[in-house]
Rosetta silent file (secondary structure, phi, psi, omega in degrees, C-alpha in Angstrom):
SEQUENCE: XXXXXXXXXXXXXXXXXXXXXXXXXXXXXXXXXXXXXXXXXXXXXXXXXXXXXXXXXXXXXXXXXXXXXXXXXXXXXXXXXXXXXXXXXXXXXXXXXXXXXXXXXXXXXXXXXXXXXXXXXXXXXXXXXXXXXXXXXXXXXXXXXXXXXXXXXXXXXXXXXXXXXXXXXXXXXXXXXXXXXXXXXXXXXXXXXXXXXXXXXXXXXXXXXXXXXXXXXXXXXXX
SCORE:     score description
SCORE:     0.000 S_00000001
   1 L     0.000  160.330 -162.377   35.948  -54.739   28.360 S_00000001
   2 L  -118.874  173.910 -170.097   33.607  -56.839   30.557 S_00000001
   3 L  -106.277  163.218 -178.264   30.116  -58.012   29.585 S_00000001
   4 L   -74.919  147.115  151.615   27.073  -56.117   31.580 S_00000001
   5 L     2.311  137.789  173.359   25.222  -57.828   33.908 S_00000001
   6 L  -111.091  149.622 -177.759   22.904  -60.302   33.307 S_00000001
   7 L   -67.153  154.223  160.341   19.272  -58.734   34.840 S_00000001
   8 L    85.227 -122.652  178.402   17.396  -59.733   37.560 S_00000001
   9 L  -103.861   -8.306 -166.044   18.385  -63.345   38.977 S_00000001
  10 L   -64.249   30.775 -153.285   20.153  -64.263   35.583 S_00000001
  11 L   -81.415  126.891 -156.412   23.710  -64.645   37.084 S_00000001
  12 L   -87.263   19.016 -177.805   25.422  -66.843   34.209 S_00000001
  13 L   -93.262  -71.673 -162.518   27.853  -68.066   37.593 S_00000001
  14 L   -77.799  -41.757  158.473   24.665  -69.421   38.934 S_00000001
  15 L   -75.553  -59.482  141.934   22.489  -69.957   36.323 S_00000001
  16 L   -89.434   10.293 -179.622   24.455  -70.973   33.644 S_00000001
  17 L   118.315 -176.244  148.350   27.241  -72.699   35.072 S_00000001
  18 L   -86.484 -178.792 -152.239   30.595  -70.962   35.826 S_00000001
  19 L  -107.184  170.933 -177.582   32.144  -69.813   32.974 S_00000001
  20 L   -90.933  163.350  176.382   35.673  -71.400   31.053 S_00000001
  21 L   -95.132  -37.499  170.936   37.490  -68.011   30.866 S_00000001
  22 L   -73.530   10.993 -174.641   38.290  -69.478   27.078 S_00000001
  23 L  -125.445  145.801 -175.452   34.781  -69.979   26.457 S_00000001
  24 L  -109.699  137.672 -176.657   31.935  -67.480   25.141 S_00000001
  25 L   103.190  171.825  172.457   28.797  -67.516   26.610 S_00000001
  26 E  -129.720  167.043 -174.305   26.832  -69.753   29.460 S_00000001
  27 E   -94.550  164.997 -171.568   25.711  -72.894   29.512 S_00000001
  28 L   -29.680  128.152  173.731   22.464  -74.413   29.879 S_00000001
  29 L   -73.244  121.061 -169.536   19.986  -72.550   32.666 S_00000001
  30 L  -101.857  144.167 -171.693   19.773  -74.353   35.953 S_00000001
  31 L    85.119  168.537 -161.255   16.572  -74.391   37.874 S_00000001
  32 L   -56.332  130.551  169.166   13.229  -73.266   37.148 S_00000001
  33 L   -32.530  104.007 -159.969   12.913  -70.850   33.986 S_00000001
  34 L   -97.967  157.148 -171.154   12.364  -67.453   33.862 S_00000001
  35 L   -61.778  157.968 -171.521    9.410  -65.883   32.992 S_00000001
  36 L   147.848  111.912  157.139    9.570  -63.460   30.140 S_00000001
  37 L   -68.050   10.505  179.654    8.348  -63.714   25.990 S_00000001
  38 L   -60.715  -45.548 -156.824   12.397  -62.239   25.594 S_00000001
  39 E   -89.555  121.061 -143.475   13.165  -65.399   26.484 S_00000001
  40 L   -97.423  121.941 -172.172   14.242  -68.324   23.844 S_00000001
  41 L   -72.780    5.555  166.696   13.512  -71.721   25.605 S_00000001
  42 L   -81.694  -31.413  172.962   16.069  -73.349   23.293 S_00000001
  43 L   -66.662  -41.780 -137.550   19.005  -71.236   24.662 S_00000001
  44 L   -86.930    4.722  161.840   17.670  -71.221   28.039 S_00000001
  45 L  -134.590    9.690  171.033   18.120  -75.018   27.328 S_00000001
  46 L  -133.044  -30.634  152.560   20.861  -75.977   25.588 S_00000001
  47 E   121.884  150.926 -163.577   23.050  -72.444   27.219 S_00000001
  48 E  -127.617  111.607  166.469   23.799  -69.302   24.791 S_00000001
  49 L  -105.171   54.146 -171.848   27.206  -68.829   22.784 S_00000001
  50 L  -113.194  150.873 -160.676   26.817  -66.043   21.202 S_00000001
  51 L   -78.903   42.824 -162.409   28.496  -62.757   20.900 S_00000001
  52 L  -135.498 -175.615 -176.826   26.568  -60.670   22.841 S_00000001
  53 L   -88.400  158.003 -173.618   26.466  -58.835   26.381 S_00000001
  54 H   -49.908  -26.391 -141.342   25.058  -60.555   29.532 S_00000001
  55 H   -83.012   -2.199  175.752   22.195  -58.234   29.776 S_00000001
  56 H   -99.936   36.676  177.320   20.787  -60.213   25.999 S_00000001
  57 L   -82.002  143.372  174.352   21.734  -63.561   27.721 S_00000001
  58 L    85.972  -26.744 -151.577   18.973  -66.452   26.744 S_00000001
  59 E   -53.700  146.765  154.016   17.250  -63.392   24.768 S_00000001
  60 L   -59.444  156.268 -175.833   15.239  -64.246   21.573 S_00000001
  61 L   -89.990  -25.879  155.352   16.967  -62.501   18.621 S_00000001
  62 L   -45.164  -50.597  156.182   13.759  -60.845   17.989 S_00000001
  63 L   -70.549  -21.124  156.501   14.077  -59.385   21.800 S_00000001
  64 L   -74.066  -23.994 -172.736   17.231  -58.053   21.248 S_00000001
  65 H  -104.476  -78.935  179.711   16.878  -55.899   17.922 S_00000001
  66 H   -14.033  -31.879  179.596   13.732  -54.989   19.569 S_00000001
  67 H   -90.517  -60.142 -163.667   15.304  -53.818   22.757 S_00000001
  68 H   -70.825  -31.060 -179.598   18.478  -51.750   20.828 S_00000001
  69 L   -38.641  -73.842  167.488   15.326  -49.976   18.867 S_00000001
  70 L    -6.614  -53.627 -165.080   14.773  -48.079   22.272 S_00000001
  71 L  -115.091  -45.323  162.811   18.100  -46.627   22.606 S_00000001
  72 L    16.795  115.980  176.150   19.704  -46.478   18.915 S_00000001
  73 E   -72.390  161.548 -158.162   21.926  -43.127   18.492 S_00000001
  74 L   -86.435   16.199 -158.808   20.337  -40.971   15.838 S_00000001
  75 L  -112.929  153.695  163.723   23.730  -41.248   13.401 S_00000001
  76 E  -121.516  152.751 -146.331   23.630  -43.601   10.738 S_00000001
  77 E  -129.882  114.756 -169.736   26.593  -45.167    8.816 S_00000001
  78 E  -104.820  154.371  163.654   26.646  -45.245    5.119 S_00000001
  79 E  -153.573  165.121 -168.517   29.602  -47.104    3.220 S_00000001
  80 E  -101.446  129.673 -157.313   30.264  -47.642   -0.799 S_00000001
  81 E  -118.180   69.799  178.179   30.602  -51.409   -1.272 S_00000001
  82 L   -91.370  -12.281 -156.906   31.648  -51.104   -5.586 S_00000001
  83 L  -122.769    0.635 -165.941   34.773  -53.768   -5.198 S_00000001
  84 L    79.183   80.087  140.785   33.053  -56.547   -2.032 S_00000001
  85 L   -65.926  155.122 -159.791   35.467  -54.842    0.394 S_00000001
  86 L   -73.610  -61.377 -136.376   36.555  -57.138    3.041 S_00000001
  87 L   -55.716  -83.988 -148.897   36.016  -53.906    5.661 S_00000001
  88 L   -32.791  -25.473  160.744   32.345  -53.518    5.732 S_00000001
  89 H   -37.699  -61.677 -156.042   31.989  -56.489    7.968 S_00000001
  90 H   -70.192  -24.525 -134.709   34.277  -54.617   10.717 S_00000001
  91 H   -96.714  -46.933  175.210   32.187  -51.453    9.565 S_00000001
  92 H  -110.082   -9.305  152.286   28.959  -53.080   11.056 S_00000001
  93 H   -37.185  -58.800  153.773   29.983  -54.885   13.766 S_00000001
  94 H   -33.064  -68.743  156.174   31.073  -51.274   14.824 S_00000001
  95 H   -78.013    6.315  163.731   28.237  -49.817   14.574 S_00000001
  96 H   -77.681  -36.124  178.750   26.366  -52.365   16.434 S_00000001
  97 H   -87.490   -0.456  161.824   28.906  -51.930   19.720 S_00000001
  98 L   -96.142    0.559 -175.632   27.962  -47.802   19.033 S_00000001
  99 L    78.919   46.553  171.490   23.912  -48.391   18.791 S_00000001
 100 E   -80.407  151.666  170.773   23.921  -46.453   15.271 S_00000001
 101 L   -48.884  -45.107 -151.893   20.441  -46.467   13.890 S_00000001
 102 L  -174.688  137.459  143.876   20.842  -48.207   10.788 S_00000001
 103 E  -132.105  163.752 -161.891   23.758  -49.029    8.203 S_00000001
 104 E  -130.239  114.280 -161.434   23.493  -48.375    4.402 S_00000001
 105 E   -96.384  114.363 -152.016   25.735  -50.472    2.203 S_00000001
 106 E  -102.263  101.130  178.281   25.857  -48.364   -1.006 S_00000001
 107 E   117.759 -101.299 -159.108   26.279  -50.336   -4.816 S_00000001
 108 L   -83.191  145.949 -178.206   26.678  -54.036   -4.909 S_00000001
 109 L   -42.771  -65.763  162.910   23.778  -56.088   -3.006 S_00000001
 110 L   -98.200  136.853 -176.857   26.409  -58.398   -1.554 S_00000001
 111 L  -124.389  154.244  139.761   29.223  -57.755    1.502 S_00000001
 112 L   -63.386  116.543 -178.973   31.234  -59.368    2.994 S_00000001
 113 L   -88.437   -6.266  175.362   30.227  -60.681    6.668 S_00000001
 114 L   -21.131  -93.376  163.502   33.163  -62.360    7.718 S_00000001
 115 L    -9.758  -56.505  155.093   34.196  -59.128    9.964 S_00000001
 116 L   -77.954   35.890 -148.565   30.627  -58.753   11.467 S_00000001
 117 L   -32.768   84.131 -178.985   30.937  -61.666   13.430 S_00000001
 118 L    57.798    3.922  166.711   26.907  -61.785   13.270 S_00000001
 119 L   -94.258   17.430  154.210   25.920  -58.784   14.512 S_00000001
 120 L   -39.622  -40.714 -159.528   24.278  -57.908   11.239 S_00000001
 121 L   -53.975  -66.911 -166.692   21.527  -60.128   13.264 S_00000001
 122 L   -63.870  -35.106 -164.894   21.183  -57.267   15.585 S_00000001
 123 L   -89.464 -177.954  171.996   21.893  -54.115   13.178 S_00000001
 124 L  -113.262  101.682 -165.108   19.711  -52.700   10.621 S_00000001
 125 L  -126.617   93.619  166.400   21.332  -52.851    7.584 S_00000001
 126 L   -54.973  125.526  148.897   19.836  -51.031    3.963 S_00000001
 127 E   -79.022  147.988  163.924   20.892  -50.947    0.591 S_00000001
 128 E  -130.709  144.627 -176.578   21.200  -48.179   -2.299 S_00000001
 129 L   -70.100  -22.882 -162.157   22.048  -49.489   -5.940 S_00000001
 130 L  -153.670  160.560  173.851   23.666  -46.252   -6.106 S_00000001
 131 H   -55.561  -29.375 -158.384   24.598  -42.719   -4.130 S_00000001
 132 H   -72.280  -47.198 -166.758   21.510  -40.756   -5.833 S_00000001
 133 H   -50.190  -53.669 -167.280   19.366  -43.846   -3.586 S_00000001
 134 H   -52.154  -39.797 -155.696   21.440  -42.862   -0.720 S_00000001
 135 H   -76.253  -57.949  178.932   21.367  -39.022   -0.984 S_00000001
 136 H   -40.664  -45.063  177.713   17.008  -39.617   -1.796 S_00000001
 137 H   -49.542  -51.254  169.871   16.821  -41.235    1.275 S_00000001
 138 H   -64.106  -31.926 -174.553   18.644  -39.090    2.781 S_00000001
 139 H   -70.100  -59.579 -179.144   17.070  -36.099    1.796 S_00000001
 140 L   -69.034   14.236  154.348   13.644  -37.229    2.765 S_00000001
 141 L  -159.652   59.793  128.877   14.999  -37.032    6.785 S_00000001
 142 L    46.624   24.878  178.138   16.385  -34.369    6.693 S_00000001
 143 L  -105.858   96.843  174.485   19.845  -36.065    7.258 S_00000001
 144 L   -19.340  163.786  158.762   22.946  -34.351    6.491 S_00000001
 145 E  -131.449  129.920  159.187   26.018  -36.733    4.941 S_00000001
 146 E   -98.823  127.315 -177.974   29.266  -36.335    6.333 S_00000001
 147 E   -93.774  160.962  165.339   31.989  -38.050    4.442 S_00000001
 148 E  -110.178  106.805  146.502   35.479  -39.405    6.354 S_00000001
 149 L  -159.059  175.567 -156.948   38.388  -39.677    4.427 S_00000001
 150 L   -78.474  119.633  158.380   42.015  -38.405    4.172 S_00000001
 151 L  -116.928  134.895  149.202   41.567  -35.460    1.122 S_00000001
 152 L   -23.740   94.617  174.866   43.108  -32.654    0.051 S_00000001
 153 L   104.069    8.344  177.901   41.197  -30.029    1.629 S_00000001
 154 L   -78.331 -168.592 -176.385   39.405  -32.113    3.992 S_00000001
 155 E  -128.524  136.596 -170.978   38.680  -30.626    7.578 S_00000001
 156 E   -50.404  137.156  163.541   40.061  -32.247   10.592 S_00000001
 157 H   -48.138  -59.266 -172.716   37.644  -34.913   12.214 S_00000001
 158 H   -59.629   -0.347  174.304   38.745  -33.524   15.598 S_00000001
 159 H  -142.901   30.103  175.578   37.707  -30.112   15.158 S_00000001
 160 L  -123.009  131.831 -174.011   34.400  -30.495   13.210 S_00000001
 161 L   -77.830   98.208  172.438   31.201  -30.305   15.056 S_00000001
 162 L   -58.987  137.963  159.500   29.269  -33.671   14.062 S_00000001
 163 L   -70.615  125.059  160.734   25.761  -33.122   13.679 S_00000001
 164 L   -49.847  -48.012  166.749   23.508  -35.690   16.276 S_00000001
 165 L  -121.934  129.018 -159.992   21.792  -36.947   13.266 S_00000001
 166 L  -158.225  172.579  171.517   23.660  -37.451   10.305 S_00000001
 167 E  -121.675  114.974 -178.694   24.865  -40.005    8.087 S_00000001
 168 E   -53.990  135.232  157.701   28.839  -41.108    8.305 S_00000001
 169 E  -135.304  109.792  165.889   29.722  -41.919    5.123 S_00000001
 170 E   -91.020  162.835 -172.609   32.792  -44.050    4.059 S_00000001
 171 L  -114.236 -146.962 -169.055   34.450  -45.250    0.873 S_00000001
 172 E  -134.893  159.522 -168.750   36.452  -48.381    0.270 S_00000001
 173 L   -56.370  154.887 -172.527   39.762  -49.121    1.166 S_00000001
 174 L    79.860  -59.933 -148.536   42.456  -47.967   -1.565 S_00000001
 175 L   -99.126    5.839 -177.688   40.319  -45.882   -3.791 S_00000001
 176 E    66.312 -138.684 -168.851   38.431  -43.945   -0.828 S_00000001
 177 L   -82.117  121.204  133.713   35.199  -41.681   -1.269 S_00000001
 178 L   -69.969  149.552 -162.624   33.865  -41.389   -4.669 S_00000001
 179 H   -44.052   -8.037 -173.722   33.762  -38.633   -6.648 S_00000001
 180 H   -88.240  -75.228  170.921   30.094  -39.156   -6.328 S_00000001
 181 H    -9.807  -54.348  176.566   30.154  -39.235   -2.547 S_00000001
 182 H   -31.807  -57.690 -161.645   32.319  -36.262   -2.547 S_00000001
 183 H   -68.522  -30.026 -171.370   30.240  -34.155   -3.938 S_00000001
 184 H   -82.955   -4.120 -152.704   27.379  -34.946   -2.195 S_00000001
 185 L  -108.481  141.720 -179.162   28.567  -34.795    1.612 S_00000001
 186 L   -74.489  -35.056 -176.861   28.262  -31.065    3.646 S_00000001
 187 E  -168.419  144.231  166.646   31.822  -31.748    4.568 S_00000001
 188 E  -124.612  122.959 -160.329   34.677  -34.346    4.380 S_00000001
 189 E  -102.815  156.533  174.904   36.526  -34.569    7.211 S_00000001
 190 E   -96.582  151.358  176.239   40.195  -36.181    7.946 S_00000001
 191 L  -117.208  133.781 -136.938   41.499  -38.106   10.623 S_00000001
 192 L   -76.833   99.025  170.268   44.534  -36.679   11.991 S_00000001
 193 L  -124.188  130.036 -154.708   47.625  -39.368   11.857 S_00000001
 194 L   -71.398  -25.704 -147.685   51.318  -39.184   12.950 S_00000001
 195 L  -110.047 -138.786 -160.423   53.265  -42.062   11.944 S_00000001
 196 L  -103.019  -20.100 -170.326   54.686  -42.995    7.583 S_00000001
 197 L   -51.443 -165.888  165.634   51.404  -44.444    6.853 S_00000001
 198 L  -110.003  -62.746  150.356   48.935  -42.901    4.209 S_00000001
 199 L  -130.525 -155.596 -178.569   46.045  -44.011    5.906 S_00000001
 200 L  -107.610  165.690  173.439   43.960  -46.296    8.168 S_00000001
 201 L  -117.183  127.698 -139.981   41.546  -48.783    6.558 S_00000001
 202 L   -31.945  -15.503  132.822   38.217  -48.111    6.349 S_00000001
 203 L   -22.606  -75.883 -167.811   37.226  -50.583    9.440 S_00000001
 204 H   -53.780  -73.151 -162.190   39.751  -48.262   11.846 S_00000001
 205 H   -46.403  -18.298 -149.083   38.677  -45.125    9.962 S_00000001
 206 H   -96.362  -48.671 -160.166   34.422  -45.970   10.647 S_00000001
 207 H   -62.638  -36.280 -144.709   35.430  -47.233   14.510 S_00000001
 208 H   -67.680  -62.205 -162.951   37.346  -43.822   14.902 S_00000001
 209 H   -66.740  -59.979  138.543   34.691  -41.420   13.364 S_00000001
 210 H     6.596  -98.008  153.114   32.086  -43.138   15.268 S_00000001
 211 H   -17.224  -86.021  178.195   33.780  -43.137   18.604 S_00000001
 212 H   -27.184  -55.224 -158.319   34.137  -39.220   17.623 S_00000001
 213 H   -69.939  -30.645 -179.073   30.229  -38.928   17.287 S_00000001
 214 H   -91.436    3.943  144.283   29.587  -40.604   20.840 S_00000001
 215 H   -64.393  -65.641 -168.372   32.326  -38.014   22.607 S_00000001
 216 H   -70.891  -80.575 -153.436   30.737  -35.103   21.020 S_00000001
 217 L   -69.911  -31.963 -175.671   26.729  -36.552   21.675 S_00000001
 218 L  -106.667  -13.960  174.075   26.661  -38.897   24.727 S_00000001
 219 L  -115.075   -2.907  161.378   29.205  -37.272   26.313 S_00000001
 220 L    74.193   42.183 -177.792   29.069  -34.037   25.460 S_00000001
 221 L  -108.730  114.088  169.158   33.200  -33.500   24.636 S_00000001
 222 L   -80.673  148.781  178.740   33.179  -30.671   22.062 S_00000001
 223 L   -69.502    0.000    0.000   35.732  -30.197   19.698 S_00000001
């Protein structure tokens, strides 16, 4: 995938330098500055390596979460953190390249970020000590919970009509949903797979389910 544009006159070729094809990011901005409070005069002077698309190049970090606010898909991504799982990194980094509103990291306080190479910076990310915070939360907007995982009796991902605002909810790799999760989620749907494996690991399963919700909502492909 390619990076967007950068707006306006902001051509990181021209502006920042060309680019190393091994290198992330632009370099310093040459020639007079542009106008703009978006814009952080530390990047826009020393050149911005950061993981993001041109059209946030130079951008205050402040200007950027500010900016996603705008557009932010209405689904939100809950996942049960009881063991540290490694996944929840890849979990919001995910939902930062789908614009979900907000994710909610459900039991212990501390995740790993390894995985979200920084775009926690960018996401919105909540705690619950426990599912009853999540489901209270939940309750008080009106937001369904959908759970993902492979179960007896679950209902295929691919042929369940996602709600537009809802909350994804995942468990943690090995032991899955908990029974507390279960119970609480309008439906838990499966994702259909082919090969010897048992499953996917909750990183794959979150990009997957995800991916489903912007097919169904921005693009309007029904199951």
């Amino acid at each position: 995938m390619t990076d967007q544009a950068l707006p306006d006159s902001a051509d990181p070729d021209t502006r920042g330098g060309s680019r190393d094809p091994h290198e992330i990011g632009v370099g310093p901005w040459r020639g007079p500055w542009p106008e703009g409070d978006h814009y952080d005069p530390e990047l826009l002077a020393e050149g911005d390596r950061r993981n993001v698309v041109d059209r946030y190049r130079y951008w205050r970090r402040e200007a950027i979460v500010a900016d996603l606010d705008t557009r932010r898909h209405p689904f939100h991504v809950a996942v049960e953190n009881w063991e540290h799982d490694f996944n929840i990194g890849s979990v919001v980094r995910t939902a930062n390249a789908f614009a979900a509103e907000a994710v909610h990291i459900v039991g212990r306080r501390r995740w790993n970020r390894r995985g979200a190479m920084v775009t926690e910076r960018y996401q919105h990310v909540h705690h619950h000590a426990d599912t009853s915070g999540l489901v209270a939360w939940a309750r008080e907007r009106g937001l369904p919970l959908v759970g993902v995982d492979n179960l007896p009796g679950a209902v295929p991902l691919e042929t369940y009509p996602l709600p537009r605002a809802c909350v994804l909810v995942f468990g943690q790799e090995g032991p899955g949903l908990s029974a507390e999760a279960r119970a609480v989620c309008q439906a838990v749907l499966s994702i259909g797979q082919y090969g010897s494996t048992r499953s996917v690991n909750a990183g794959a399963a979150a990009a997957i389910a995800m991916h489903a919700w912007v097919r169904a909502h921005v693009f309007q492909q029904r199951p």
